[in-house]
N, C-alpha and C positions, 0 to 999 in steps of 0.2 A: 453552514450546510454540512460541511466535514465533521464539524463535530459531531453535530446530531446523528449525522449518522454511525459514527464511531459510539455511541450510547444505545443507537437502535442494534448497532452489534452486539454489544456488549448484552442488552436483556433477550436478546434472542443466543444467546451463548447459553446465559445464568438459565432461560427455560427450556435447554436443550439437558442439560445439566443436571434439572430439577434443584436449583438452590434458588435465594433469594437475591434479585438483583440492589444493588447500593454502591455508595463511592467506596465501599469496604470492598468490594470486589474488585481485585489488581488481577490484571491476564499479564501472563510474565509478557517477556518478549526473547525470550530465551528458548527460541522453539528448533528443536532437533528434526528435520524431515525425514521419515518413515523410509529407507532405503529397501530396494532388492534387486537382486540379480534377472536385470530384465535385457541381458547382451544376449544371452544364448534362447532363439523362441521355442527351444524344445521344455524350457519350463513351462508353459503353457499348458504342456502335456502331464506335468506333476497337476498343478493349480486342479485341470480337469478332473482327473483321479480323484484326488482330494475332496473335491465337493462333491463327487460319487455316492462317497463315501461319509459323511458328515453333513451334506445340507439337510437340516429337520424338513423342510418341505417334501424332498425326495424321500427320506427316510416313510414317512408318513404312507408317502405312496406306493412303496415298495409293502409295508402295512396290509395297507385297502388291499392290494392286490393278494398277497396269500387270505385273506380275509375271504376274499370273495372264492377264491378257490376250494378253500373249505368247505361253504355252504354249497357248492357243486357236490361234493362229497354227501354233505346230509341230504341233499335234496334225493341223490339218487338210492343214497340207506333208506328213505321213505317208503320207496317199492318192495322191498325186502320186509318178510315178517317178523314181527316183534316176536321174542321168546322170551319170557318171565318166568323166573322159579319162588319159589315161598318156601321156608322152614318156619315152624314153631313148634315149642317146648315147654311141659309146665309139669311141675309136681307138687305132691299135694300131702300133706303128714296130717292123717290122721290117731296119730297115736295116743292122744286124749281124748278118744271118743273109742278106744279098743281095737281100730281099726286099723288094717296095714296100708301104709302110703303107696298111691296112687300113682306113675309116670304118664305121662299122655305125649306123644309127639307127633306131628303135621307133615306131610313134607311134599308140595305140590308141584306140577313143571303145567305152563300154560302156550299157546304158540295163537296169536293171532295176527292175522292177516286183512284188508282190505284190498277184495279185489276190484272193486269200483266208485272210483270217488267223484264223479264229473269231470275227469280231467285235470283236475289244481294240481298231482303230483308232477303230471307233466308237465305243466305250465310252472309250475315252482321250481322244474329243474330247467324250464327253458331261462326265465329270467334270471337261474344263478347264473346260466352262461353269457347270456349277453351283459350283465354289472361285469363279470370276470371279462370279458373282453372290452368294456367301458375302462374298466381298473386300469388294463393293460396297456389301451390306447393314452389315457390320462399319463400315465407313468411314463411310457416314451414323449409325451409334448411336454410332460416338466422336463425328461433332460435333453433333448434339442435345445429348449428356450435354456436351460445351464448354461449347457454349453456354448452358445449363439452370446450370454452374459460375459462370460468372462471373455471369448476370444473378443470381443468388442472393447471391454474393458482391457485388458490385457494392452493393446496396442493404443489405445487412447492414455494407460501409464506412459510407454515407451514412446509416445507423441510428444509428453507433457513433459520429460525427458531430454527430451530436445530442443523446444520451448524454452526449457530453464536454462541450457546453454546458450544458448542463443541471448536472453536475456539479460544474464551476465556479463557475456563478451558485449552487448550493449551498452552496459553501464558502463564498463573499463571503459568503452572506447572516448563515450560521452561525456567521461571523470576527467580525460587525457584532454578534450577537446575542452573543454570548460577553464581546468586552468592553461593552458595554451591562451584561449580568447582572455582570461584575467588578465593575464601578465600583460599582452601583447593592449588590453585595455591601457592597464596603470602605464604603461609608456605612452600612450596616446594613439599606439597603432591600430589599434579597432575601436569603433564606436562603444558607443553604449546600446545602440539597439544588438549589436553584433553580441557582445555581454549577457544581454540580456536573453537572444536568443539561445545561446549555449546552457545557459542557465535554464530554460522551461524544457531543451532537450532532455538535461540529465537529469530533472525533476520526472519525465514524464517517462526516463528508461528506468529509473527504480517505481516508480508507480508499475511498468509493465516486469519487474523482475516480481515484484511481491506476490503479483497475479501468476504469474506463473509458478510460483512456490507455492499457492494457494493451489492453482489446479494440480501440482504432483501430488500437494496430501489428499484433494481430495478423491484424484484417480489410484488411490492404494485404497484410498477407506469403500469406493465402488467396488475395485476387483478381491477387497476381502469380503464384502457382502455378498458378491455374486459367488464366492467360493464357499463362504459357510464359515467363516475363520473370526474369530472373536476379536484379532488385533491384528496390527500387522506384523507384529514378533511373528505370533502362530504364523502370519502367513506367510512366510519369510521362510520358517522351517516345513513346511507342506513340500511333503514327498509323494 
C-alpha cells in the first residue's frame, strides 16, 4: 500500500509538471525548504503591499474600475452637442482645352444637438454610475478577501514553523530513546516488545517530521499565491 501510493504520488507530481510519468522519472530527495523571515509580523505588512500591487486579479479590477469611470464620462458628453467641421479642395487644369485652371474649395462648420431622446441619455448615464459603483464595490471585496488570504496564510506559515521544530526535537528525542532501548535490549534489560516499541515511535516521529516539512513548503507556496509572487525567492524579497 506504501508503494502504490508513492507511484500515485509520483504521476500526480509528473501531471502537475505537465511531463510524462515512468520509472525514468527520479524525484531527487535532496529537497531545500523555501525559508523566510517570518519572526518579525510586521512583514505581513510588506507581503500585503505587495500583492496590492502585483496580483493580476486586483490589477484587473482596478482596470474595470477606471473603465467604468470613463463611460460616466461619455455617457454625460452624450448631452452635449456634437460639432463637425468639413474641408474640401480640388483643382482642375485645363490647359489642353485653352482653358485656365479652376481651384474650388469647401469649408463647412455643422452643430447638432438632440434634444429629446425618450430618456436613454439619462438612463445610460444612470447605469454608467451604478457599473462604476459595482466596479468599486467588487474592487474593495477583492482586497479584503487579499488581504483576509495572506494574513491567514501568513500565520498558518509561522504555525508550520513550529510544527517543524517541534518535530524535530521529536525525532532527536525518540533517536536517543531507541538506541537507549537497543543497547539496554542486547544486554537483556529491556524486552523485545520494549524494542520494538521505541522502534514504531521513531518510525512514526520521522513519519510526522516529513509532514511537517511537507506542510512548511506548502504554507510558503499558499502565502506566495495569495500575494501574487511567482516563487518563493520573489517572495522572500517582496517589499
Amino acid at each position: 500500500q506504501a508503494g502504490a501510493g508513492v507511484e500515485t504520488a509520483r504521476a500526480n507530481l509528473a501531471s502537475v509538471m505537465g511531463v510524462k510519468v515512468g520509472e525514468k522519472l527520479a524525484v531527487s530527495q535532496d529537497i531545500e525548504l523555501p525559508k523566510l523571515d517570518a519572526a518579525d509580523d510586521s512583514k505581513i505588512e510588506q507581503y500585503i503591499a505587495s500583492a496590492m500591487r502585483s496580483r493580476p486579479d486586483l490589477l484587473a479590477n482596478y482596470a474595470r474600475l477606471e473603465k467604468s469611470k470613463r463611460d460616466i464620462d461619455v455617457a454625460k458628453r452624450a448631452f452635449l452637442p456634437q460639432i463637425s467641421a468639413s474641408a474640401a479642395a480640388s483643382y482642375t487644369d485645363y490647359s489642353q482645352h485653352g482653358r485656365n485652371a479652376q481651384d474650388n474649395m469647401q469649408v463647412g462648420v455643422g452643430i447638432t444637438w438632440s434634444i429629446f431622446e425618450g430618456f436613454s441619455r439619462k438612463y445610460d448615464l444612470i447605469s454608467a454610475k451604478m457599473s462604476q459603483r459595482a466596479a468599486a464595490q467588487k474592487l474593495r471585496q477583492n482586497q479584503v478577501q487579499i488581504m483576509a488570504d495572506i494574513w491567514s496564510c501568513f500565520y498558518s506559515y509561522k504555525s508550520s514553523l513550529k510544527q517543524l521544530s517541534s518535530a524535530e526535537a521529536a525525532v532527536e528525542a525518540n533517536q536517543e530513546a531507541y538506541l537507549a532501548t537497543k543497547t539496554g535490549y542486547e544486554n537483556g534489560v529491556n524486552s523485545v516488545n520494549d524494542f520494538l516499541n521505541a522502534q514504531t515511535r521513531l518510525a512514526s516521529a520521522r513519519q510526522q517530521l516529513v509532514l511537517a516539512k511537507t506542510e512548511v513548503a506548502s504554507s510558503v507556496a499558499k502565502l506566495a499565491y495569495a500575494t501574487g509572487a511567482l516563487s518563493a525567492e520573489s517572495l522572500a524579497e517582496a517589499k
